[in-house]
FIKOLZA-1660 file (N, C-alpha, C; in steps of 0.1 Angstrom, whole numbers, plus 5000, padded with zeros to 4 digits):
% residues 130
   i   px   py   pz ch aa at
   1 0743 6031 9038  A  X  N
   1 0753 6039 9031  A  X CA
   1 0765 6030 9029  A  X  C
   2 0770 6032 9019  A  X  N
   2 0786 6021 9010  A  X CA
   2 0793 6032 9019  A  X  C
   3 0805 6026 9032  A  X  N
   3 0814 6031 9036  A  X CA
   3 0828 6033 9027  A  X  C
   4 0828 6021 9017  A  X  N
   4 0843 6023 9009  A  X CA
   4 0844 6037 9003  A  X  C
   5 0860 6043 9003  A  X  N
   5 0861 6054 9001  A  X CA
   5 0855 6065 9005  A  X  C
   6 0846 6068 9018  A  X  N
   6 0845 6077 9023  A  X CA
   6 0856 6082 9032  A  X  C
   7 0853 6095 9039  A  X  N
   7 0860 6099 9052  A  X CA
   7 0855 6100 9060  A  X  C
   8 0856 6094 9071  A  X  N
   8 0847 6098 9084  A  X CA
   8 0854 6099 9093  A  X  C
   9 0848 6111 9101  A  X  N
   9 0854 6113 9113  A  X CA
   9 0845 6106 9121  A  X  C
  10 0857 6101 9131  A  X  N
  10 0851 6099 9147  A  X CA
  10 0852 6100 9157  A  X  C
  11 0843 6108 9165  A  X  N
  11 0848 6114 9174  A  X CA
  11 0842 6107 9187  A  X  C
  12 0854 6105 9197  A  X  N
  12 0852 6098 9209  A  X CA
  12 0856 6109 9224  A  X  C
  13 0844 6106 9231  A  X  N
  13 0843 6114 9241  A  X CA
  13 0846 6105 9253  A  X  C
  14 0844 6114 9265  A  X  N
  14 0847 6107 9282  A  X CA
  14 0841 6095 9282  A  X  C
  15 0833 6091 9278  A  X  N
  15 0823 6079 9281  A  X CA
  15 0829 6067 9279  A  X  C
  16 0844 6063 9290  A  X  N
  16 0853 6052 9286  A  X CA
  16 0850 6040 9288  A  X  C
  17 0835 6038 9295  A  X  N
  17 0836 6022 9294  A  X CA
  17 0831 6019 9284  A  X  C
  18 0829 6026 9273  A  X  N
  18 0825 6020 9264  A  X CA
  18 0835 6016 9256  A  X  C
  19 0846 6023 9251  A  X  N
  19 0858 6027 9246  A  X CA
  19 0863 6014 9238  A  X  C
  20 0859 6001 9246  A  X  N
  20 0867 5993 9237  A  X CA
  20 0859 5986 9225  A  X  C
  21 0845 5987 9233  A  X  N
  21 0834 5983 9218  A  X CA
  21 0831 5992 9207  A  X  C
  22 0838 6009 9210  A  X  N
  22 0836 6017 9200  A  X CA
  22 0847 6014 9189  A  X  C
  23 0860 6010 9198  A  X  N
  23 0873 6011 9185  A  X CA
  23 0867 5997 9181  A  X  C
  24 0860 5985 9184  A  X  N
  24 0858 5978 9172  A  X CA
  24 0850 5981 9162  A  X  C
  25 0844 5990 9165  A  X  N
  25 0832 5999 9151  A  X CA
  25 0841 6005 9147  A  X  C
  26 0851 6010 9148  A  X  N
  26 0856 6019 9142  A  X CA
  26 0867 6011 9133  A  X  C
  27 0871 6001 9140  A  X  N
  27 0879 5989 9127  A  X CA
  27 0874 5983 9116  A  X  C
  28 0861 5981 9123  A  X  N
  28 0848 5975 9113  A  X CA
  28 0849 5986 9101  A  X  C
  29 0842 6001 9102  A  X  N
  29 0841 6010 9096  A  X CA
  29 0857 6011 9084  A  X  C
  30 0872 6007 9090  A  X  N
  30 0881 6008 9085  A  X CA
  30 0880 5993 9072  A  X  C
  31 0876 5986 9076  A  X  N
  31 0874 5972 9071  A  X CA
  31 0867 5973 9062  A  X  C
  32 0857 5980 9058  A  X  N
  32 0847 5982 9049  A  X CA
  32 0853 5993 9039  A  X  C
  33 0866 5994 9040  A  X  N
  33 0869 6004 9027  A  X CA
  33 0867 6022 9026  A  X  C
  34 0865 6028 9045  A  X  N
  34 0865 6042 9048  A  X CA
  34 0879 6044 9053  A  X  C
  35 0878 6056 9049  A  X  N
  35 0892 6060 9056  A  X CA
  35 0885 6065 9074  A  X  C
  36 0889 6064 9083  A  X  N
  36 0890 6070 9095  A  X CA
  36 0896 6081 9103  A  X  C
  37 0894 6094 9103  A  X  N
  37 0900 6103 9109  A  X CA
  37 0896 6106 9120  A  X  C
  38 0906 6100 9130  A  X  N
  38 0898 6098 9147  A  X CA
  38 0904 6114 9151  A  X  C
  39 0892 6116 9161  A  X  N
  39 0891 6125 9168  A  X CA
  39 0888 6125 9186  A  X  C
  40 0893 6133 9191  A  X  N
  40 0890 6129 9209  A  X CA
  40 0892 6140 9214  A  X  C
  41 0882 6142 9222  A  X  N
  41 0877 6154 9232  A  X CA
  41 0893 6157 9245  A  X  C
  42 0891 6164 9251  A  X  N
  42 0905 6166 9257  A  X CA
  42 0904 6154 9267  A  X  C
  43 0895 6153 9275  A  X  N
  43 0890 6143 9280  A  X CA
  43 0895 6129 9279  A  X  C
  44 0889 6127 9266  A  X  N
  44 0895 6113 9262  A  X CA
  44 0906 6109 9260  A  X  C
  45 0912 6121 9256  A  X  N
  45 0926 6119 9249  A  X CA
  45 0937 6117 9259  A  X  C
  46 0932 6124 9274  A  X  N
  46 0943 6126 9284  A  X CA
  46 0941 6121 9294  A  X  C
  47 0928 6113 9300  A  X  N
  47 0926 6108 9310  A  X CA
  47 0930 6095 9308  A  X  C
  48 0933 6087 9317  A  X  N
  48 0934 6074 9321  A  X CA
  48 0918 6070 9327  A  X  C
  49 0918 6062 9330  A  X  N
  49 0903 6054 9339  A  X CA
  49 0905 6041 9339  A  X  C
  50 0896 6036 9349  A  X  N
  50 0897 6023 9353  A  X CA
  50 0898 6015 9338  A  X  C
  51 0892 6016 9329  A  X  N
  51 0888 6014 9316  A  X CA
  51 0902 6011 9307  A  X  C
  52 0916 6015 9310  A  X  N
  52 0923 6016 9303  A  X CA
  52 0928 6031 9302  A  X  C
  53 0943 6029 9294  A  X  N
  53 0954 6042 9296  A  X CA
  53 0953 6047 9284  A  X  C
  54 0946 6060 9286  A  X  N
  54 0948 6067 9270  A  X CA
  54 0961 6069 9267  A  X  C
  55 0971 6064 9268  A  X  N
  55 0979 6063 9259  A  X CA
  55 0982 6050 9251  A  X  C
  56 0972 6035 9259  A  X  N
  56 0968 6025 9253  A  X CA
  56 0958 6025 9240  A  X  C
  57 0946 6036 9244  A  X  N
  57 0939 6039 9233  A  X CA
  57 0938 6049 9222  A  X  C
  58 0950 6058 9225  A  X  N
  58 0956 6067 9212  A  X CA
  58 0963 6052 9207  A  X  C
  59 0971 6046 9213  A  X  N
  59 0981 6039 9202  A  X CA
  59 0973 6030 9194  A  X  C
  60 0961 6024 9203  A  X  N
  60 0952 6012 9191  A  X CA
  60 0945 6020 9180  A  X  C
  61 0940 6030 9184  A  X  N
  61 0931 6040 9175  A  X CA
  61 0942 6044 9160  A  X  C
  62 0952 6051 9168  A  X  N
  62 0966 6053 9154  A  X CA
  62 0969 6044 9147  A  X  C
  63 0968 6035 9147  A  X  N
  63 0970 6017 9144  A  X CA
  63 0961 6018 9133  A  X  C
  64 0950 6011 9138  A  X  N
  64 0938 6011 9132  A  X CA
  64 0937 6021 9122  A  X  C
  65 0937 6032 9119  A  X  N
  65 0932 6038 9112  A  X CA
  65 0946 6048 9103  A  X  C
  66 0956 6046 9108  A  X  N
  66 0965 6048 9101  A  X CA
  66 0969 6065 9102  A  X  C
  67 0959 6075 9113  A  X  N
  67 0958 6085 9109  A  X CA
  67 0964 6091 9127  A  X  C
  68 0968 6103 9131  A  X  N
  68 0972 6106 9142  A  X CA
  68 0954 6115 9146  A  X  C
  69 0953 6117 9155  A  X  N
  69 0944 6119 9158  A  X CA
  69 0941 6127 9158  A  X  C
  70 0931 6138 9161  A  X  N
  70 0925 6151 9160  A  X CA
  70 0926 6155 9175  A  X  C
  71 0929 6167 9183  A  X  N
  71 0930 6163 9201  A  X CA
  71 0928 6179 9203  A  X  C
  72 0927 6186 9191  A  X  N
  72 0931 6201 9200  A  X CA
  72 0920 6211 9187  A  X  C
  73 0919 6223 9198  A  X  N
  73 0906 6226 9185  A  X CA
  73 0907 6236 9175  A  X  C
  74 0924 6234 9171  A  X  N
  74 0930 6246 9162  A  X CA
  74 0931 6231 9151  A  X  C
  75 0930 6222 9153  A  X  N
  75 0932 6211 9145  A  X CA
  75 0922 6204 9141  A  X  C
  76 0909 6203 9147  A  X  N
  76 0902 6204 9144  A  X CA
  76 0890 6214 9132  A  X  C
  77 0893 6225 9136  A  X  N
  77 0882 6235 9137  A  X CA
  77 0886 6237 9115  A  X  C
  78 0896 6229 9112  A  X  N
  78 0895 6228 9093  A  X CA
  78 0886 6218 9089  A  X  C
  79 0884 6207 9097  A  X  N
  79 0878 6198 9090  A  X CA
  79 0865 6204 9083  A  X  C
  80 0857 6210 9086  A  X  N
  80 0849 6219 9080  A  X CA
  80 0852 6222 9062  A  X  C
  81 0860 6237 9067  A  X  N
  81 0870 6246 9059  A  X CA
  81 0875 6235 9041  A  X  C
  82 0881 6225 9049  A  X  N
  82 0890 6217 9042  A  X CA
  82 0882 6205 9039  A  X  C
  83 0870 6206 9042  A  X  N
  83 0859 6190 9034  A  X CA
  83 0866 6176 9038  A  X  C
  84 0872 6180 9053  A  X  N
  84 0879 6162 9056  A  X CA
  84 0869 6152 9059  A  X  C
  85 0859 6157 9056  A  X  N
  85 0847 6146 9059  A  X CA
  85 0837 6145 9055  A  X  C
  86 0832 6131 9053  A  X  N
  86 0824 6127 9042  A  X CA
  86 0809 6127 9053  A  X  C
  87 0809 6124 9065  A  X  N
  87 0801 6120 9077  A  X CA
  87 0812 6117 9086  A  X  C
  88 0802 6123 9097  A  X  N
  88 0807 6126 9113  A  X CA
  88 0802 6115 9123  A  X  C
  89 0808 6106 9131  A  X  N
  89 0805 6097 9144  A  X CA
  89 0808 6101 9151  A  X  C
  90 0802 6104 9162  A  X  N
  90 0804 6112 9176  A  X CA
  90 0796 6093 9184  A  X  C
  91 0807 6089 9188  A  X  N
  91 0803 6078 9196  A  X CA
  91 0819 6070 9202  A  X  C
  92 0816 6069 9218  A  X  N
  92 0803 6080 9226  A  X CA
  92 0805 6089 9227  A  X  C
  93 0789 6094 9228  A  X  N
  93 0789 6108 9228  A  X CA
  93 0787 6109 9247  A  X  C
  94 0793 6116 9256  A  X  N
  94 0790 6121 9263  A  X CA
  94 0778 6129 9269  A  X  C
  95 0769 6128 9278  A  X  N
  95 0761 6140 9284  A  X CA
  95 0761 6149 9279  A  X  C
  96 0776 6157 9281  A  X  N
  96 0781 6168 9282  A  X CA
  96 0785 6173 9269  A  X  C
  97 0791 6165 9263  A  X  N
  97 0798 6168 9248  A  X CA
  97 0777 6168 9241  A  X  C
  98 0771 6162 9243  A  X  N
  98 0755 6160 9235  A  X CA
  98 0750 6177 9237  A  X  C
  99 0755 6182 9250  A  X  N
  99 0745 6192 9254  A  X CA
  99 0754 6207 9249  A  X  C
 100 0764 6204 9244  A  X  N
 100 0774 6213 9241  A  X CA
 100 0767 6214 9226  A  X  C
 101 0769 6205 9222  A  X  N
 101 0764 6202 9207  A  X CA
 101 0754 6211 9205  A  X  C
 102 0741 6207 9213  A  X  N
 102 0727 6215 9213  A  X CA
 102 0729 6230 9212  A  X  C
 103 0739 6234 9223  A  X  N
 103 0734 6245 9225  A  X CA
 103 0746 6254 9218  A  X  C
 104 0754 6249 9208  A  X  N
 104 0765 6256 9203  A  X CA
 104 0780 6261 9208  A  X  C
 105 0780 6253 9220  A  X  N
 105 0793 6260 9226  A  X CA
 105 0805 6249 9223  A  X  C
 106 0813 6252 9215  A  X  N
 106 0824 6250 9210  A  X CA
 106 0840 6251 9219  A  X  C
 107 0844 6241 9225  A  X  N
 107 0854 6247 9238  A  X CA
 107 0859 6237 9238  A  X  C
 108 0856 6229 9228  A  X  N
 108 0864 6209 9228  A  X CA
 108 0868 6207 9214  A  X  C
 109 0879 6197 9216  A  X  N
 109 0881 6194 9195  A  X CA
 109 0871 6182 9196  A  X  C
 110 0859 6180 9203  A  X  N
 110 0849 6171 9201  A  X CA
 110 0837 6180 9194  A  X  C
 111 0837 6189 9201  A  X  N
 111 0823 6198 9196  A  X CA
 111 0828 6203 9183  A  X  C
 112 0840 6212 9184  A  X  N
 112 0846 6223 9173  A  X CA
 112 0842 6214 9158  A  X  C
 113 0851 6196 9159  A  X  N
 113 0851 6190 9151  A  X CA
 113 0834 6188 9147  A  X  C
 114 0825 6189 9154  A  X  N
 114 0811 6183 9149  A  X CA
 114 0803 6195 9142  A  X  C
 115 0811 6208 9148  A  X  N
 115 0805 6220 9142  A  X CA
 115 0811 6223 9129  A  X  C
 116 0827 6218 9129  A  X  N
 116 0833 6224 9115  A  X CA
 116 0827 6212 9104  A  X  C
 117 0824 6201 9109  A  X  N
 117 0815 6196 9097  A  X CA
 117 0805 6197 9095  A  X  C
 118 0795 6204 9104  A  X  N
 118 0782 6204 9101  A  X CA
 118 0778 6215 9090  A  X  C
 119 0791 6227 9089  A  X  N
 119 0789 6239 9082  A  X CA
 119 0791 6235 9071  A  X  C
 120 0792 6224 9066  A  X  N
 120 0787 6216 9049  A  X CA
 120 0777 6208 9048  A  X  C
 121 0768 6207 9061  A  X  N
 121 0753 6206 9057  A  X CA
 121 0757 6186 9051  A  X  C
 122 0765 6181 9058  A  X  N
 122 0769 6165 9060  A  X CA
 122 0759 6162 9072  A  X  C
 123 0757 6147 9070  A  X  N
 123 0757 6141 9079  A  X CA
 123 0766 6139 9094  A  X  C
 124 0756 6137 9105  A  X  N
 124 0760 6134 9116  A  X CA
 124 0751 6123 9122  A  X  C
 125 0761 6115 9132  A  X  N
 125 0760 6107 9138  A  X CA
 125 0762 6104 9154  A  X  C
 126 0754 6109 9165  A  X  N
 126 0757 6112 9174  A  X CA
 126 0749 6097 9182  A  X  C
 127 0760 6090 9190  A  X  N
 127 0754 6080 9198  A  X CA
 127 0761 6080 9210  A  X  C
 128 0754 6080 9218  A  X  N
 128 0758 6070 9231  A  X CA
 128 0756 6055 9237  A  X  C
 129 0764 6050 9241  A  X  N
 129 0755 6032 9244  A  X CA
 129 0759 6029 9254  A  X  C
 130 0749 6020 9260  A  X  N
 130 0752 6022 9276  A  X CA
 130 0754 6003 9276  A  X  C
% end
């Protein structure tokens, strides 16, 4: 799939050691001519971890992609509604955020965000990497 001129959201969950090889896919992805509308589970957005200070990785992610982030699920829950998305990356995906997914329970701007795009029958992209 030609990434230029799409929208994609992407949504990043607890799974912080991975955090720094996902924001280079996600530069990559900006480098190829998509716009980026990052998204992050409460989780990600507010914890710290050995991994780095989410207030390190809101600022590189805002950088990068030019866009403030998606973090709460009144702010999320348009992307749907409002067609902000062309395809959905959920990476990483968490255990937890995967099993929420499955079974429909919506209580994160990680899930909310993967449900309000999925109600236009788009593509999704759900990975975790270890």
């Amino acid at each position: 799939m030609k990434l230029k001129d799409k929208k994609v959201g992407f949504v990043l969950t607890g799974s912080f050691c991975t955090f720094k090889n996902t924001i280079i896919q996600m530069e990559n992805i900006v480098k190829e001519g998509a716009e980026v509308i990052p998204i992050m589970s409460y989780n990600a957005h507010n914890l710290d971890s050995k991994f780095g200070k989410a207030s390190d990785f809101i600022k590189q992610i805002e950088d990068i992609t030019n866009n403030k982030i998606i973090h709460t699920i009144q702010d999320a829950e348009p992307i749907g509604p409002k067609h902000m998305t062309d395809i959905m990356i959920v990476a990483p995906a968490s255990g937890n955020t995967m099993a929420k997914i499955a079974h429909g329970i919506t209580d994160t701007p990680a899930v909310m965000a993967v449900k309000s795009h999925l109600r236009n029958r788009k593509q999704c992209c759900i990975s975790c990497f270890n």
